[in-house]
N, C-alpha and C positions, 0 to 999 in steps of 0.2 A: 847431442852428438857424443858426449863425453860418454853418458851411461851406456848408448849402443858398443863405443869402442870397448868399455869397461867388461859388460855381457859378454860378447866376441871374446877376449881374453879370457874370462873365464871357462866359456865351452872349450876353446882350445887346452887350456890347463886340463880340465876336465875329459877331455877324448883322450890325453896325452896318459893320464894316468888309468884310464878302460886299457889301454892297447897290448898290455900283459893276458889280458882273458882270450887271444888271440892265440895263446904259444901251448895252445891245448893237443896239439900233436895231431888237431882234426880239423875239420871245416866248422864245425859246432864250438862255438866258444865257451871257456868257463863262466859260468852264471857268477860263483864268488870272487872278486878281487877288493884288495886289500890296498886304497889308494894309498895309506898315509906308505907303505912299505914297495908300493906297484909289482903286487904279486898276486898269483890267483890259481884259483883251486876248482874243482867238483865240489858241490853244495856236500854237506854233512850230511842230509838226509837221503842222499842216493847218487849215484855214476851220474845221469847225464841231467843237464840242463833242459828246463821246460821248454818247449816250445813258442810261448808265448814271448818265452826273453828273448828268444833267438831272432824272431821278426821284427820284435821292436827294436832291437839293436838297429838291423840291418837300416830299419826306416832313420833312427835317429842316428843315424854315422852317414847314410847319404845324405842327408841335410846338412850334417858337420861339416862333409866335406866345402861343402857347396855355399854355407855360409861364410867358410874360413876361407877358403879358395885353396884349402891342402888336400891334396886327392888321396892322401893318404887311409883316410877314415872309409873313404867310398871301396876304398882297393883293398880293404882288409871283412868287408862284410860281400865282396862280390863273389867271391867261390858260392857260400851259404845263399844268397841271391839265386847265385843259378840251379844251383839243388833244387829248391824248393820250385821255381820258376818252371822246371821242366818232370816236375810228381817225382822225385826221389823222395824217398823217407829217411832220414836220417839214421835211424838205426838198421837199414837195409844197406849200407852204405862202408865199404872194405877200405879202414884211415888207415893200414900198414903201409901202402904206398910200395910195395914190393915189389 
C-alpha cells in the first residue's frame, strides 16, 4: 500500500509540474516544459506541437485525474479532447479568441 500511495504522489507532483504546457495561449499545449523551473515553450525545431504529444497527454491527464480524484488534469486537456472529438484540425483552428 505504501508504494501505491508513494506512485500516487509522485504522478501528482508530476501533473503539477506539466500544468505550465497549458498557458500556451491555445488549446494545443506546449510539447517543451521545463519541470525543474515549471515553464514551457514551442519545441526548437518548429511552432506547433506534434500531434502525437497532444493525444497522449489528453489520455494521460484523464487518467491523472481519475487516479488522483483532482479534476484538474481532466479540465485542462478537455477543450483539446473536444477538438479533436468533433474532426477540427488544429491548425484550422482561430486561438485569437477575439
Amino acid at each position: 500500500m505504501y508504494a501505491y500511495s508513494l506512485l500516487l504522489l509522485l504522478q501528482h507532483e508530476l501533473g503539477d509540474r506539466l500544468m505550465p504546457a497549458f498557458k500556451s495561449g491555445s488549446p494545443v499545449p506546449f510539447s517543451d516544459v521545463n519541470l525543474r523551473d515549471h515553464t514551457a515553450h514551442v519545441p526548437r525545431w518548429g511552432p506547433d506541437s506534434s500531434t502525437s504529444e497532444v493525444t497522449t497527454i489528453q489520455l494521460e491527464f484523464i487518467d491523472l485525474s481519475r487516479q488522483t480524484g483532482n479534476s484538474k488534469y481532466e479540465v485542462s486537456v478537455t477543450y483539446i479532447y473536444f477538438l479533436s472529438s468533433v474532426g477540427v484540425r488544429y491548425s484550422t483552428v482561430d486561438y485569437s479568441f477575439s
